[in-house]
C-alpha positions as CSV (number, residue, x, y, z in Angstrom):
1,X,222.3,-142.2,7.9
2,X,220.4,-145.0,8.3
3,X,217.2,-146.2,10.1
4,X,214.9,-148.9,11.2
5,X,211.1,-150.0,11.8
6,X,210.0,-151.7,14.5
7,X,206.0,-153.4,14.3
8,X,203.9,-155.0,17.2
9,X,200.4,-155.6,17.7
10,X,199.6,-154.8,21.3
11,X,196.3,-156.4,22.6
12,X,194.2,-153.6,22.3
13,X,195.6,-153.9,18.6
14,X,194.2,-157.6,18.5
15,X,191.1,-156.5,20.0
16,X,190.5,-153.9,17.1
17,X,191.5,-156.0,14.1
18,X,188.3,-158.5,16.0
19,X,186.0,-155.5,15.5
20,X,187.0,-154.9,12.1
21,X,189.2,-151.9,12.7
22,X,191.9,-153.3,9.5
23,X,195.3,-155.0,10.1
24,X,197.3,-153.1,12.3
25,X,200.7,-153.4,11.4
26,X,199.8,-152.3,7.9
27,X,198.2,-149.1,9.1
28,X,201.2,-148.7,11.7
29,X,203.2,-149.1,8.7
30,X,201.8,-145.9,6.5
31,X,201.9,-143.8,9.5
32,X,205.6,-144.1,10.3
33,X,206.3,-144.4,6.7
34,X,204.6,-140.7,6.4
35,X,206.3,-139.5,9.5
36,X,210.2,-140.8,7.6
37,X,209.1,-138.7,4.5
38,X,208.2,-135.9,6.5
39,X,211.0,-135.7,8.4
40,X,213.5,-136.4,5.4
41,X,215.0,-139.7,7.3
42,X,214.9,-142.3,5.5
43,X,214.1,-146.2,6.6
44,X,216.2,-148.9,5.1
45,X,214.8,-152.2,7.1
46,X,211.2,-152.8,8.8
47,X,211.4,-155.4,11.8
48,X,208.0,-156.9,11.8
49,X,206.8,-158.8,15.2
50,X,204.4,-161.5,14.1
51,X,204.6,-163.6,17.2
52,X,202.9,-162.6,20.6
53,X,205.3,-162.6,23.5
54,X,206.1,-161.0,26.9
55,X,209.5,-161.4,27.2
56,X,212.4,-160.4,24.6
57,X,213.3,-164.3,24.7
58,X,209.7,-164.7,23.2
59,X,210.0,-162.1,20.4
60,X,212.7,-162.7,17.8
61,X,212.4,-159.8,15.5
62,X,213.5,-157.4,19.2
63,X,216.2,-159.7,19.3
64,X,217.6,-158.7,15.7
65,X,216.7,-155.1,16.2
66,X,219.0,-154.8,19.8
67,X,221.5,-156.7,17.7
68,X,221.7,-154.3,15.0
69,X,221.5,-151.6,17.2
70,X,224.0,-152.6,19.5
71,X,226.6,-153.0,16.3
72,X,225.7,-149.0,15.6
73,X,224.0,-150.0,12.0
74,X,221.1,-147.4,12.5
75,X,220.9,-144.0,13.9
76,X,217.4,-144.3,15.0
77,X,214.1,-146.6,14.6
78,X,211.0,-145.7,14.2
79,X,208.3,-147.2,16.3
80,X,204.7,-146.4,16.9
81,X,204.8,-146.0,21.1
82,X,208.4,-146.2,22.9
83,X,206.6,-149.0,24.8
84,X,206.4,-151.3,21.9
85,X,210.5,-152.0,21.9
86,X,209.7,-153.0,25.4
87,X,206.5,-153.9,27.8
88,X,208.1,-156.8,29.7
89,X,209.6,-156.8,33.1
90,X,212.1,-154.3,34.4
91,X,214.8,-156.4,33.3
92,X,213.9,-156.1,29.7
93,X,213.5,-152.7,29.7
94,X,216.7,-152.2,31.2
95,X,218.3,-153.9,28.5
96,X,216.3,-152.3,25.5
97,X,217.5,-149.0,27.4
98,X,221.0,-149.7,28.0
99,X,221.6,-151.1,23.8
100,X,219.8,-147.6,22.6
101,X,221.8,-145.4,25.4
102,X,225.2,-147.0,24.3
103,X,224.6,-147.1,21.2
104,X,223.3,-143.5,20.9
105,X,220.3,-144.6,18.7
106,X,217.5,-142.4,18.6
107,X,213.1,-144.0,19.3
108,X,211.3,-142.2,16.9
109,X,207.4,-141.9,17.8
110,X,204.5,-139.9,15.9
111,X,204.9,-138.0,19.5
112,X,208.1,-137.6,20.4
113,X,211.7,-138.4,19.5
114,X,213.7,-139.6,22.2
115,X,217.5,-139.1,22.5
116,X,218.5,-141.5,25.1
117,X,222.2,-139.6,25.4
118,X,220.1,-136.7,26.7
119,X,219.5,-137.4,30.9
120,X,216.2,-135.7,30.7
121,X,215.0,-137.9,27.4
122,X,216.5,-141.1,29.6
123,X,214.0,-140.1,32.3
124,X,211.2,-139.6,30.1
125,X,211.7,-143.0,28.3
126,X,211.8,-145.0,31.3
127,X,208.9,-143.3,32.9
128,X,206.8,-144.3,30.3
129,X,208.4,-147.7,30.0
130,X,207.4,-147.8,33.8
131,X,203.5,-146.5,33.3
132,X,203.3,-149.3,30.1
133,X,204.5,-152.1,32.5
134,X,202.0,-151.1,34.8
135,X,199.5,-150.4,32.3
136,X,200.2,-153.7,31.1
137,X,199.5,-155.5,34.6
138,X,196.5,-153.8,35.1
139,X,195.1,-154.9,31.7
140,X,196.3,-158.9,32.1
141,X,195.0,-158.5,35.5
142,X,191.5,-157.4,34.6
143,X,191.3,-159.8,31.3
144,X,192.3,-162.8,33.8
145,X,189.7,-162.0,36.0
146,X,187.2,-161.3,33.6
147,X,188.2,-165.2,32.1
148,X,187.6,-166.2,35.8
149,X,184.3,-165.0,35.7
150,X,183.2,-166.6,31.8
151,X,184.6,-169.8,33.4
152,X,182.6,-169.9,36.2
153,X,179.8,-168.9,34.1
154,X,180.1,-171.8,31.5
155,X,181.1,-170.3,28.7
156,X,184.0,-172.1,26.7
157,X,187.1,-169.6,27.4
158,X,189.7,-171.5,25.4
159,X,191.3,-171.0,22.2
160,X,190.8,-174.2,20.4
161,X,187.7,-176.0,21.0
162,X,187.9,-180.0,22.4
163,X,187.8,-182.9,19.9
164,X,184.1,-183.7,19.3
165,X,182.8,-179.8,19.3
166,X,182.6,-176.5,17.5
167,X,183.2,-173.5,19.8
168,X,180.2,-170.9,18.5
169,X,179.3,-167.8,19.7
170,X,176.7,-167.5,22.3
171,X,173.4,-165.9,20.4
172,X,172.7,-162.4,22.1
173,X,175.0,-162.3,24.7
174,X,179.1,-162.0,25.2
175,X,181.5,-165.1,24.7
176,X,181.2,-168.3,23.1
177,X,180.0,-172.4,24.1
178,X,180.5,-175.3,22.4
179,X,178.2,-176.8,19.5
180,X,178.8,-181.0,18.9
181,X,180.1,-181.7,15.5
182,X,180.5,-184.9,13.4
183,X,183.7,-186.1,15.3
184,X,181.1,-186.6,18.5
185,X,180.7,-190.0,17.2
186,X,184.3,-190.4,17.4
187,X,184.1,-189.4,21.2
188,X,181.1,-192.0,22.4
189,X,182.9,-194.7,20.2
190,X,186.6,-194.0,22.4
191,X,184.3,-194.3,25.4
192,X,182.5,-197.0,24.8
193,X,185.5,-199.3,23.7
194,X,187.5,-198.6,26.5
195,X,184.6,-199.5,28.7
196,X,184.0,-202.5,26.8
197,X,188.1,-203.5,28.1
198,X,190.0,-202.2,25.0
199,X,193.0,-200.2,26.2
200,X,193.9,-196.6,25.2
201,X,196.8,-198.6,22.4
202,X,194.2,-200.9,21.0
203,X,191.6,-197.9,20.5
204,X,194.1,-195.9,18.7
205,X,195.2,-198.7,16.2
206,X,191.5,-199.2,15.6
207,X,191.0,-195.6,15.4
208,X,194.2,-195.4,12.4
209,X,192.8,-198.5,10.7
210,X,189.3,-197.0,10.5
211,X,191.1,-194.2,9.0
212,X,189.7,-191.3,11.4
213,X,191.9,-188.5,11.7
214,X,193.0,-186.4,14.5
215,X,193.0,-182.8,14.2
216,X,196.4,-182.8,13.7
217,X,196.1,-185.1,10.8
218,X,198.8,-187.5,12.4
219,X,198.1,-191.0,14.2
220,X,196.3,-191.5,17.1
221,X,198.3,-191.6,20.5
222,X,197.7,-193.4,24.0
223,X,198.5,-190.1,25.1
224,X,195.3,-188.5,23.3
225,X,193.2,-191.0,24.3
226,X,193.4,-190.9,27.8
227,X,193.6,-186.9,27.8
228,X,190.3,-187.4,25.8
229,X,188.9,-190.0,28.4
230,X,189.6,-187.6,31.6
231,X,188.0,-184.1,30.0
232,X,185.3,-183.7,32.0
233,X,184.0,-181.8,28.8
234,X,182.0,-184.3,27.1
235,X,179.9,-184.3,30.1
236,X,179.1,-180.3,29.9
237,X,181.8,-179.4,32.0
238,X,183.7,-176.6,31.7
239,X,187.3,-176.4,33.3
240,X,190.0,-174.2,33.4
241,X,193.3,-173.4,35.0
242,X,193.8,-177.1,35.1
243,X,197.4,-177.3,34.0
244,X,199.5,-173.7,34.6
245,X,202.7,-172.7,33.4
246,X,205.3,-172.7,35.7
247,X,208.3,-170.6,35.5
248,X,211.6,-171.0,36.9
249,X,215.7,-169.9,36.7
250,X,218.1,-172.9,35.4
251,X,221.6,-171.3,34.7
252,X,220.5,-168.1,33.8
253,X,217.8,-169.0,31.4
254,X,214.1,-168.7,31.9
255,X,212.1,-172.4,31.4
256,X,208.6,-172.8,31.6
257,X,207.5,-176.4,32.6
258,X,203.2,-177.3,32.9
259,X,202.1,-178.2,36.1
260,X,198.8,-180.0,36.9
261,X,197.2,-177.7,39.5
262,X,194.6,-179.3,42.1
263,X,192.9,-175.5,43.1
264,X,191.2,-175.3,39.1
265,X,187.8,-174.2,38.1
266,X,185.6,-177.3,37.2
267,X,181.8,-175.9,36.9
268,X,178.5,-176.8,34.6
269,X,178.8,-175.6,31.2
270,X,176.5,-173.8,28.6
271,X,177.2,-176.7,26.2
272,X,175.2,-180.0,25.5
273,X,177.0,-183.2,26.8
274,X,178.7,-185.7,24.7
275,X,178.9,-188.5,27.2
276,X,176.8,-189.5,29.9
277,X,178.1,-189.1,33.7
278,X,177.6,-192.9,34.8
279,X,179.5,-193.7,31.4
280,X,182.4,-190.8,32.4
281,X,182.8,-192.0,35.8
282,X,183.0,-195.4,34.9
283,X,185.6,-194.8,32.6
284,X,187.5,-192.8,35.9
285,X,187.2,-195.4,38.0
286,X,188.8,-198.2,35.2
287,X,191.3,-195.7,34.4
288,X,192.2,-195.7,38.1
289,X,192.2,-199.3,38.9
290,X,194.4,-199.7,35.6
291,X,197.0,-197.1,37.2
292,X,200.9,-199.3,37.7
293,X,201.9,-198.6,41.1
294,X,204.9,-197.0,40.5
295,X,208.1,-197.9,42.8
296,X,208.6,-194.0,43.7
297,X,205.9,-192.2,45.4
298,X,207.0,-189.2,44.4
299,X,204.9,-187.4,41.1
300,X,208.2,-186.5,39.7
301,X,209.0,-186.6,36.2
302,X,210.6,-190.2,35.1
303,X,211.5,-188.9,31.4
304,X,214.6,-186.4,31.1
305,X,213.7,-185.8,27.4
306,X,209.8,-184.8,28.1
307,X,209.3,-182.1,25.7
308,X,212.1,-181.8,23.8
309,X,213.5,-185.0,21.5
310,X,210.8,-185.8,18.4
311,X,211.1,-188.5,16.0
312,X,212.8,-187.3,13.0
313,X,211.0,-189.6,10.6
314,X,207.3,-189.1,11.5
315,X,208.1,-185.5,13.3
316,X,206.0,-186.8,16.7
317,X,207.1,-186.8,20.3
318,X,209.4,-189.5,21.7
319,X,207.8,-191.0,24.6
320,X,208.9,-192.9,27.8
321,X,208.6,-196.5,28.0
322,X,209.3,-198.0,31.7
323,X,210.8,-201.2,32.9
324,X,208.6,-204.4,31.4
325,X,208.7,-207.6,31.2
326,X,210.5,-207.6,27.9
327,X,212.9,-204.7,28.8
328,X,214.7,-204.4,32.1
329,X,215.5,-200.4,31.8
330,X,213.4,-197.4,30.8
331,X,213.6,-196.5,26.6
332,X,212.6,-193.8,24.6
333,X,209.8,-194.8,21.9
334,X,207.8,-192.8,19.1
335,X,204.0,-192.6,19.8
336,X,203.8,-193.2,16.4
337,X,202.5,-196.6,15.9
338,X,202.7,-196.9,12.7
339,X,206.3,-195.4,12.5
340,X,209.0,-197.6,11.8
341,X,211.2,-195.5,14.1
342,X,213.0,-198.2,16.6
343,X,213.3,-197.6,20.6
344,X,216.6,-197.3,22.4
345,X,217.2,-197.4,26.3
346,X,217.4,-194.1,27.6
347,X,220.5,-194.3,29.0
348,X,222.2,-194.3,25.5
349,X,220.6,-191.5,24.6
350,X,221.6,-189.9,27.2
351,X,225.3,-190.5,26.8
352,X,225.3,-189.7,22.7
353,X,223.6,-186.4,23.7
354,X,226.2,-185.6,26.6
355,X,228.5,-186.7,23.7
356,X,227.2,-183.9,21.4
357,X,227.3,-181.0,24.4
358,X,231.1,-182.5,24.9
359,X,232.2,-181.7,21.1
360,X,230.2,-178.4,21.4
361,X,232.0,-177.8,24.3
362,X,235.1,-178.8,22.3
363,X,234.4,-176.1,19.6
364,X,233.1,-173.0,21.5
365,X,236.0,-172.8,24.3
366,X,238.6,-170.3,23.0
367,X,241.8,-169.5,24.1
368,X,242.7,-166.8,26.9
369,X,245.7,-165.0,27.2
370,X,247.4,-164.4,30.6
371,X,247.9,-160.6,29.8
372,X,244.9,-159.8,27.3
373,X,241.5,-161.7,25.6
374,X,242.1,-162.5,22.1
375,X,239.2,-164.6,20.4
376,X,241.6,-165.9,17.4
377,X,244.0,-164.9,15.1
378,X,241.4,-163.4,12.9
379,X,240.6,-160.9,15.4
380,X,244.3,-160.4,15.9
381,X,244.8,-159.7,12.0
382,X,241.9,-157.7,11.3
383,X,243.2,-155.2,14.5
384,X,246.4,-155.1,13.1
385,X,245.6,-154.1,9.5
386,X,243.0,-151.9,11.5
387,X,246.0,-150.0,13.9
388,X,247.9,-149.8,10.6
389,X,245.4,-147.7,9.2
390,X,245.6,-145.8,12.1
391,X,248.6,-144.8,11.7
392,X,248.1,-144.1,8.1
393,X,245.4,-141.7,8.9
394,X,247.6,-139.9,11.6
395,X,250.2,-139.5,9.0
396,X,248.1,-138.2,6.6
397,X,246.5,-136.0,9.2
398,X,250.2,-134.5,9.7
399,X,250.8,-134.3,6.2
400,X,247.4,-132.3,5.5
401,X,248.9,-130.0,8.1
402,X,252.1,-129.0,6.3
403,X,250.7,-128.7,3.4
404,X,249.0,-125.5,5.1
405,X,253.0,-125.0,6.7
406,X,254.4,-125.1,3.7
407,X,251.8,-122.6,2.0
408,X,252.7,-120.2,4.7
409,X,256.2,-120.6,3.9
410,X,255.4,-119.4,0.1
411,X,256.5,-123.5,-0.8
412,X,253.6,-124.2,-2.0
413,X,251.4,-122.0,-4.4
414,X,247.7,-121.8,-3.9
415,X,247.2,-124.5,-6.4
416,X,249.9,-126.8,-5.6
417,X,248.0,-126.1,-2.4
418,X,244.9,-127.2,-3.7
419,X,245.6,-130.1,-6.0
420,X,248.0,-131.3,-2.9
421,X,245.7,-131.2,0.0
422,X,242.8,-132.6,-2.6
423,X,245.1,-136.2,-3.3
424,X,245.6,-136.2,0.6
425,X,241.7,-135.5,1.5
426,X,240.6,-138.4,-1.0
427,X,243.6,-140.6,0.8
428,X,242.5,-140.1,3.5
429,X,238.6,-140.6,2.9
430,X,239.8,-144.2,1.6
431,X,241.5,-145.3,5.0
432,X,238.5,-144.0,6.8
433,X,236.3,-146.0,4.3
434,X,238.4,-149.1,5.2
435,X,238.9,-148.1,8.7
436,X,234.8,-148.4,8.7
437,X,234.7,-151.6,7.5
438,X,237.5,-152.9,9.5
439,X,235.8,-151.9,13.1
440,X,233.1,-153.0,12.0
441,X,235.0,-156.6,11.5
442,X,236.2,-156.5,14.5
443,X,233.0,-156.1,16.5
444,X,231.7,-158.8,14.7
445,X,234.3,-160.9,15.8
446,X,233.8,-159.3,19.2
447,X,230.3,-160.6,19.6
448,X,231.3,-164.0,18.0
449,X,233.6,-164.2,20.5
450,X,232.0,-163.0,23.5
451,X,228.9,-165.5,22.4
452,X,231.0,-168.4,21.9
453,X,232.5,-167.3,25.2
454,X,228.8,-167.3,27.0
455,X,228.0,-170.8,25.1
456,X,231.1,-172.9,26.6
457,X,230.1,-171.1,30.1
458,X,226.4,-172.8,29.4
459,X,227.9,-175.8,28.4
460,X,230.5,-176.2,31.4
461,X,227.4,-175.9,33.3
462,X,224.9,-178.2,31.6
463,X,227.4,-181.0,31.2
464,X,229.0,-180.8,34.8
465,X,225.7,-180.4,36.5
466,X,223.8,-183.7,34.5
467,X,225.6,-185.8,35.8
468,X,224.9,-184.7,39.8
469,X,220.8,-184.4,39.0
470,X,219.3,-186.8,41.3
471,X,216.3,-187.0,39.3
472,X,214.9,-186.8,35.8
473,X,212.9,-183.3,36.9
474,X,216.1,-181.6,37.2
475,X,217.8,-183.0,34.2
476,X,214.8,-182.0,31.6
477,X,215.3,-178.4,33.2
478,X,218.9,-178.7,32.6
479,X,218.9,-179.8,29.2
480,X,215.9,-177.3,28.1
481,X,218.2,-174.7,29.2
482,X,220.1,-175.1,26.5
483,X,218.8,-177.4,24.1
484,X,215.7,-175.9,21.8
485,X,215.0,-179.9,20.6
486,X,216.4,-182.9,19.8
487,X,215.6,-185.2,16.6
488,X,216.2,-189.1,17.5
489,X,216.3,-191.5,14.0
490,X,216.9,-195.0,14.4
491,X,215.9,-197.7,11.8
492,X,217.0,-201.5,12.9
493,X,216.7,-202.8,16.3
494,X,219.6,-204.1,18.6
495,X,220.9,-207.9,18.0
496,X,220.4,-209.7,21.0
497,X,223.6,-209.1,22.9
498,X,224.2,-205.4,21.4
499,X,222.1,-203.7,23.7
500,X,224.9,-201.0,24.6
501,X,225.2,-200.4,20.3
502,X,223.9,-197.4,19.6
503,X,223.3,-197.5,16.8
504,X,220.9,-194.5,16.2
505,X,221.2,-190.7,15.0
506,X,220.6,-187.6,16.8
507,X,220.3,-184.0,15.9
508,X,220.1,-181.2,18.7
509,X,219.3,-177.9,18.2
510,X,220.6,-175.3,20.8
511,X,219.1,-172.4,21.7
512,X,221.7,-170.2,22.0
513,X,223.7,-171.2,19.2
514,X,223.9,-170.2,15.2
């Protein structure tokens, strides 16, 4: 027998560690521990959660854990609340339920043990699966309110305080503000050089000469600068619900893109001003004026890779360049000035990574028989040798039985009958032991199969569908269905005349693959 332990901080745990309560999955730990020992069951692997996420996309510990449960490798898991294996949406339950009820795996709580073969255990689990989800609503539902409400009030409601301040908390009352610090200089310098005509490139080559780091510790971008130069922060502002994440369905899988939203919160803060107002809207009104009039009206994205391909020299983001008066077509560039890292048109990146969702195409699509679905011949010799042993074990099964015939008959003496059917016990204790390990083979190669099945399918998709994207929106949705990121290395330019030479390197990283 073997089982498992599941950790997770819930918020209230998060809440408690704050207050000084100790670390929760350590005490969560002992308890269950205890409760094995008491019970006489013990656990042979602990899956510890260390990320915060809704979903079971989001958590990747739940993802091994309805793996191994799924193959049958544990005959329960211990977890501190049945809710912790599952508090997203009804669809996530459903599928935490479904791996536990085929599998026959037992949830064992402090409070209960759950048998999720038993109907009236079933109905038990997914009632309180139902009151968590709920439970859970209610509480994100009163903390974003109460967010709403610190917003509105000033306070500074955000995790990581802006360049330039400190985030303190607020002396004899609840929630924090913002405190300058040393970078402020830093802040009024950015301002008052872009006022003075330097653009946002020029002030972050000055910025990287003068050796000032970001927070990062990495160059200074065009990119920062103007997201610095548009935070009404620096002149006591607070905001919030600026840019929300936006969830929609491409082929099955779940992205999440930012969108800037028009209806946020932008109110007085509790927090001294870096930057004057006449200076800060000055600075609005240049950055307007100095605004390309783009040839689309539209407020589409114009770069299918936003998000998703980084330099793999320098590790930053791979940014869109558009038509100039050097280049006549769009390319991808490292925000990295002082990378070495060479630009390419976009186009060409586009086709070497169709190229690399064409070979993995190539590689995942099996082979279907008319009459039955065989993934390879591995899986066809590993059920082979495994029906042999079937047979085996039948005809040992039959032999075991006239051994007892065959006592009956006076044939055998009692201890021919007991050295006889001992060899054919231990035979037959062997073929199961093999038989085990076999099965277990074979739904490996099962899942392989089935995943590499549900990978071409993606693929098929992603690489019939690109092409047929009328805009660059739809293919970044595409590709961040299935692509996790993309690494782009490319050391010597083009020679003139070579412009379709593409003569780079790129490493993509699927989502859904091993």
């Amino acid at each position: 027998m073997a089982y498992a332990m599941y950790l997770r901080k819930s918020r209230a745990d998060a809440e408690s560690e704050a207050r000084g309560e100790g670390e929760t999955l350590s005490r969560h730990e002992k308890v269950l521990t205890e409760l094995s020992e008491k019970i006489d069951l013990p656990i042979t692997d602990i899956y510890r959660e260390i990320v915060s996420g809704e979903t079971i996309e989001a958590r990747p510990e739940v993802q091994r854990l309805l793996k191994a449960v799924e193959q049958k490798k544990y005959d329960g898991v211990f977890v501190m609340d049945a809710d912790r294996i599952a508090r997203g949406d009804s669809v996530d339950q459903g599928i935490v339920l479904r791996t536990f009820r085929l599998s026959g795996t037992k949830i064992i709580t402090p409070r209960k043990i759950y048998d999720p073969t038993s109907e009236f255990d079933e109905e038990y689990f997914e009632f309180e699966l139902f009151m968590a989800r709920r439970e859970y609503k209610i509480i994100n539902r009163r903390i974003q309110r109460g967010r709403i409400i610190s917003a509105k009030e000033g306070r500074y409601i955000g995790s990581v305080p802006p360049y330039g301040y400190d985030k303190i908390k607020i002396k004899g009352d609840k929630g924090h503000t913002l405190k300058p610090n040393g970078e402020a200089d830093t802040v009024r310098y950015i301002f008052s050089r872009y006022l003075d005509g330097k653009s946002t490139g020029d002030i972050a080559e000055e910025l990287d000469s003068m050796d000032i780091p970001t927070r990062s510790g990495k160059s200074w971008s065009r990119a920062t600068i103007i997201d610095m130069l548009k935070n009404p922060v620096y002149i006591g502002k607070i905001r919030w619900s600026y840019r929300k994440n936006i969830k929609s369905s491409v082929n099955g899988q779940i992205v999440t893109i930012r969108k800037t939203c028009n209806d946020h919160i932008l109110v007085d803060g509790l927090h001294e001003p870096i930057i004057s107002d006449d200076i800060f809207y000055s600075v609005q009104n240049r950055l307007a004026g100095s605004r390309k009039k783009s040839v689309r009206s539209s407020d589409t994205l114009q770069n299918p890779f936003a998000g998703l391909i980084y330099c793999g020299i320098c590790g930053s983001v791979m940014t869109r360049l558009g038509v100039t008066s050097h280049n006549k077509y769009d390319t991808i560039k490292c925000s990295n000035k002082k990378c070495r890292c060479v630009s390419a048109p976009i186009f060409l990146v586009e086709q070497s990574v169709l190229e690399f969702l064409n070979k993995w195409f190539d590689k995942y699509t099996v082979q279907i028989d008319a009459h039955n679905v065989v993934p390879g011949n591995e899986y066809i010799n590993i059920k082979k040798a495994a029906e042999e042993l079937y047979s085996e074990s039948e005809k040992i099964d039959m032999q075991i039985a006239n051994t007892y015939d065959l006592l009956e008959q006076g044939v055998y003496t009692s201890e021919i009958f007991k050295q006889r059917n001992m060899i054919l016990s231990e035979h037959k204790n062997e073929v199961k032991t093999r038989l085990m390990k076999l099965e277990k083979e074979l739904t490996e190669t099962e899942n392989n199969f089935y995943a590499g099945q549900k990978i071409s399918s993606c693929l098929k998709y992603v690489i019939s569908a690109y092409d047929h994207c009328k805009d660059s929106d739809e293919k970044n949705l595409l590709l961040k269905s299935f692509l996790e990121r993309i690494e782009y290395v490319k050391y010597e330019p083009n020679r003139r005349g070579h412009l379709n030479n593409a003569n780079f390197k790129l490493e993509a990283f699927p989502k859904v693959c091993n």
